[in-house]
Each structure stands twice: as structure tokens, then as C-alpha cells.
VOKOLZA-172502 format. One record per residue (C-alpha): residue number from 1; y, x, z. Coordinates in Angstrom, 3 decimals, padded with zeros to 6 digits. Layout:
! VOKOLZA-172502
R   resi         yy         xx         zz
R    NUM          Y          X          Z
...
***
This chain:
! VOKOLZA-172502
R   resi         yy         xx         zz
R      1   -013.028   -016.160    014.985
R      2   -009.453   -017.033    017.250
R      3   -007.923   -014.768    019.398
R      4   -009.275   -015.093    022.958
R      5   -012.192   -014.848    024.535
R      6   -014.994   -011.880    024.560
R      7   -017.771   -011.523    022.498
R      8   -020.364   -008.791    022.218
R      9   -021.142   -006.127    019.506
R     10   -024.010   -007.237    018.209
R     11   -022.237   -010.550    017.947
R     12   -019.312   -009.472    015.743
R     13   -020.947   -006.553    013.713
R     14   -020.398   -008.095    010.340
R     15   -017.061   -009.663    010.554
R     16   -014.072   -008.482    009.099
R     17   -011.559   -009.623    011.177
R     18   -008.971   -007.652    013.714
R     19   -008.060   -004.876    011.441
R     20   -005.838   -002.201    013.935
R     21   -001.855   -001.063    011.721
R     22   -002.361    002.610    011.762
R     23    001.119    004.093    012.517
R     24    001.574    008.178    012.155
R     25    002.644    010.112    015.233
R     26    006.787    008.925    014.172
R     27    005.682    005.487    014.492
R     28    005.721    004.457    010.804
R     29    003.187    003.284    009.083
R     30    001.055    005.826    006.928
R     31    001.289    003.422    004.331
R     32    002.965    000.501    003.208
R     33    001.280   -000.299   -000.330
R     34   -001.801   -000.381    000.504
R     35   -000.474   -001.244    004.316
R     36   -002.632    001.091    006.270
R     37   -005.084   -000.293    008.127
R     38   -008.524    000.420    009.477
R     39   -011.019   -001.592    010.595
R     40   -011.740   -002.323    014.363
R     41   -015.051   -000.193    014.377
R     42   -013.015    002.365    013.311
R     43   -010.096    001.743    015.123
R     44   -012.072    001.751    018.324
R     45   -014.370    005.018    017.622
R     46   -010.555    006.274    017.197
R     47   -009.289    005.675    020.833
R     48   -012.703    006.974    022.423
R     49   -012.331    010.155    020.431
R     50   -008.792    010.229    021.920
R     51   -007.388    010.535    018.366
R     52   -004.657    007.468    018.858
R     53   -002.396    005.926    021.455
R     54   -003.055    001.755    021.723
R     55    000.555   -000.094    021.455
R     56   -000.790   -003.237    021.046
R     57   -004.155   -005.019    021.651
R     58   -005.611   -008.561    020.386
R     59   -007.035   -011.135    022.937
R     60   -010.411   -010.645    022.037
R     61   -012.918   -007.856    023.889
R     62   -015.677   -006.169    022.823
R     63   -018.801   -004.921    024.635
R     64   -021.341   -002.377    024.807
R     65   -023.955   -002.336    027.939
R     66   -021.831    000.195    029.905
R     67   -017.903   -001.055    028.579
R     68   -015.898   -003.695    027.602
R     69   -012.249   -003.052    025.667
R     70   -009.803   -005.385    024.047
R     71   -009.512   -004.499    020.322
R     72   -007.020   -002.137    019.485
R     73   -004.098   -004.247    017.333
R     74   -001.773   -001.148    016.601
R     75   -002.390    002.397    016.918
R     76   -000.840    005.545    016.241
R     77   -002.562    009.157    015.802
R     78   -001.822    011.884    018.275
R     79   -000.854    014.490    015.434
R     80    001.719    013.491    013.137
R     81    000.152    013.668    009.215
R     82    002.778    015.176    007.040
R     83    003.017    013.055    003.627
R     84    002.182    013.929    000.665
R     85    005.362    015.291   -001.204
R     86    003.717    015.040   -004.703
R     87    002.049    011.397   -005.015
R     88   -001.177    011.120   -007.225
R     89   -000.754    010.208   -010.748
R     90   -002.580    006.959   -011.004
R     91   -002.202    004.013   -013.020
R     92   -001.420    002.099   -009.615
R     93    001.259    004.558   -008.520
R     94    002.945    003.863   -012.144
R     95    002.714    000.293   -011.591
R     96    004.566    000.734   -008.242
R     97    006.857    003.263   -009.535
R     98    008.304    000.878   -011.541
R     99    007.999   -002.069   -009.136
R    100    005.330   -004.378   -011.380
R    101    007.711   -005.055   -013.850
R    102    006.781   -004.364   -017.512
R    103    008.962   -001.655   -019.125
R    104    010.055   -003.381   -022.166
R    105    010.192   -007.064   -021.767
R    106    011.690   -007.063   -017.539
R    107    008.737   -009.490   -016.344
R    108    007.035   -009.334   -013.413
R    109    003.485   -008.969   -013.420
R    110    000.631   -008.905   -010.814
R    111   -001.166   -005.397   -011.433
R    112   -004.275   -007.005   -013.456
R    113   -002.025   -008.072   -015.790
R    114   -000.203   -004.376   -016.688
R    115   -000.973   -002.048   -018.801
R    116   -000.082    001.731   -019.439
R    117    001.598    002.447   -022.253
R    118    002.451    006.149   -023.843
R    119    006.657    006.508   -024.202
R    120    005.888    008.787   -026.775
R    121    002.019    007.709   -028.450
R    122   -000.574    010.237   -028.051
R    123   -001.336    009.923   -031.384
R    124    002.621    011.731   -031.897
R    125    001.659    014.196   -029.053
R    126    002.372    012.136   -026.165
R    127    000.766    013.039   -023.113
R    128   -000.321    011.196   -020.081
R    129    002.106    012.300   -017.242
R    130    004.565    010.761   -015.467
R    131    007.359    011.557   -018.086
R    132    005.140    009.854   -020.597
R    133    003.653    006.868   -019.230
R    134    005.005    003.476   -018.297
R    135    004.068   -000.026   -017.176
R    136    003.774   -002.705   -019.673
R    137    002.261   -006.174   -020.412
R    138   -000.198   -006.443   -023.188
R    139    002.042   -008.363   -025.286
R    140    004.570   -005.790   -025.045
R    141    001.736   -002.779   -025.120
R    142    000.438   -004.524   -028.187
R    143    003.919   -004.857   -029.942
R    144    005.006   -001.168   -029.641
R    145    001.526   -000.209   -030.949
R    146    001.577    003.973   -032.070
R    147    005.421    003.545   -032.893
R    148    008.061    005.700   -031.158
R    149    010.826    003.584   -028.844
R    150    013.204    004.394   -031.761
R    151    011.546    003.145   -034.520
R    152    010.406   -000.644   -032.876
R    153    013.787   -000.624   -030.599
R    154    012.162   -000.700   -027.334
R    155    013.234    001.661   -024.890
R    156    011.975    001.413   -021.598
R    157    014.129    000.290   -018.942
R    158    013.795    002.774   -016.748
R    159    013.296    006.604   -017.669
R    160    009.984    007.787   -016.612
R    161    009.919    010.864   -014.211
R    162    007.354    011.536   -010.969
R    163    008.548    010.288   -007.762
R    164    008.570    010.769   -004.024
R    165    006.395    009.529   -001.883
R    166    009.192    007.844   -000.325
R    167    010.090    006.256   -003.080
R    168    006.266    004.415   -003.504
R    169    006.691    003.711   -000.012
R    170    010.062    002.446   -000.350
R    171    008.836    000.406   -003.748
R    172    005.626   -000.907   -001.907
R    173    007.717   -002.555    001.194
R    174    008.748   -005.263   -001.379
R    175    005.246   -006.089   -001.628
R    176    004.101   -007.573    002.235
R    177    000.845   -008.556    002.150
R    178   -000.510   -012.119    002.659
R    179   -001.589   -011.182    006.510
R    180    001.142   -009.581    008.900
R    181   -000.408   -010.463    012.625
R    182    002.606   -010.769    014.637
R    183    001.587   -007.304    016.716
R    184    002.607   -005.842    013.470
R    185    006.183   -007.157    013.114
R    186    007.782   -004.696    015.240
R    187    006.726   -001.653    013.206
R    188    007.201   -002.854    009.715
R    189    010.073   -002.925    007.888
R    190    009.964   -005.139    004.752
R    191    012.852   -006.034    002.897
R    192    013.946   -009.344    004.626
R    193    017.610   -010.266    005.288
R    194    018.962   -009.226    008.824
R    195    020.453   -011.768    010.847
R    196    024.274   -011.007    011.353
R    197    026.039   -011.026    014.458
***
């Protein structure tokens, strides 16, 4: 569906399109990787609750028997979400932790293709932390098998250890996703060269 023009609910119940950027109360996105979005249904419900300030709007409307609105493009919440200091250990978070890139060999991989591999094997008392666990390819995964770095001469590249939220964040703004609707532009910060002057 283009930009421009109105069209009713009942007519665009069903589509996907005109996701809102969800900015916290300090203007930054809650989330980079995923980028945090929500959909217009809920973006809307959002501003009649009086949950969000609208900064930017799309050309389309929306609406109901007794209102019409344009669809919210960016929004940010009222109350400013603290982040969470202590990210969740998931095998996603490890694969952004260490940026994609499999431990051993360098490579970039897209995360379907990574693996998790144990530092130190669980089958020598590894466990599965964030001091323990890396991201690998399969080739790699497969070639360290149950041995210790030491004894197959692969170290990881990077030391394992938890980190920040900020540093996900930081990790994930490599990673823009395939759709940025120019609204957007102004409140993301991905890493693209700055024009000197």
C-alpha cells in the first residue's frame, strides 16, 4: 500500500505495513538489534492511551466511525524505561556479543549459520555461561570437538565475559535492517561515515 491517501480499518486490518520506531523517553531507540518497533495497531492504541508523544506521522489515515488519525511513524513513551544492566544469556545475545563472527576461524556468518561452542567442553566441566560459551561455525564447532583450546590450538579470538547492554546495542547498530523509512533517519545512529566539513 503507498503512502498517501486514507483508508479505513476494516480495510487495512491484515496488513503489515507502517510499523511506528519506538524511541524511550531520551529519544533513543529501545532497541537497535532487534530495531524496536511496534506495529501500527499498537502504535495507535499507544497514543489514545496517552502512553507516547507522535514525532512523526506517515501520509496515510486511518478511520473508525467517530475518528480519523494519520498513522503514528515515530513515537516515544512518556516514562523513560531504564535498560536492562544485565542482558539475557541467549544464544542470540552471544552471537551479537561477538558481532557474527565465528570465534576461531574470523568469518562472518549470518546467525543460522553459528553455532555455540563450550571454551572449555562440558564434558571437562565446562559450563554454559558467558565465560564459557562462544560463537562458532560448524566447521570450526566440529573441528574443536570435546578438546580444550590448548590441545587443538584454537583459542578464541576474543575472551568470553558478559556484557553491557550498551555494548549489544552498540554491536547491533552495525547491523541496519533492510527497511529504515526515512522518518526514522533522524533518530538512528548506525555506523555510517560522517560527512566532513
Amino acid at each position: 500500500m503507498p503512502d498517501g491517501g486514507s483508508v479505513t480499518l476494516a480495510q487495512f486490518n491484515g496488513q503489515g505495513g507502517f510499523p511506528a520506531l519506538v524511541l524511550n523517553a531520551d529519544f533513543r531507540p529501545l532497541s537497535y538489534f532487534p530495531l524496536s518497533l511496534w506495529s501500527w495497531q499498537d502504535a495507535v492504541k499507544a497514543v489514545f492511551l496517552d502512553r507516547v508523544s507522535v514525532l512523526n506521522e506517515y501520509d496515510v489515515e486511518v478511520h473508525s466511525p467517530s475518528h480519523a488519525m494519520r498513522l503514528p511513524s515515530v513515537i516515544a513513551l512518556r516514562e523513560y524505561i531504564p535498560s536492562n544492566r544485565r542482558p539475557a544469556f541467549t544464544r542470540f545475545n552471544v552471537f551479537l556479543r561477538d558481532k557474527f563472527e565465528c570465534q576461531y576461524c574470523g568469518d562472518d556468518f549470518a546467525a543460522q549459520d553459528l553455532t555455540f561452542d563450550h571454551v572449555v567442553p562440558r564434558s571437562r566441566g565446562g559450563r554454559t555461561s558467558w565465560d564459557n560459551v562462544v560463537a562458532a561455525c560448524g566447521p570450526c564447532n566440529l573441528r574443536k570437538g570435546s578438546k580444550l583450546p590448548r590441545e587443538c590450538h584454537m583459542l578464541p579470538r576474543r575472551e568470553p565475559r558478559p556484557p553491557t547492554s550498551w555494548e549489544l546495542q552498540d554491536h547491533g547498530r552495525a547491523f541496519p535492517p533492510n527497511h529504515l523509512h526515512e522518518s526514522w533517519r533522524d533518530y538512528l545512529y548506525w555506523d555510517t561515515e560522517l560527512e566532513q566539513g
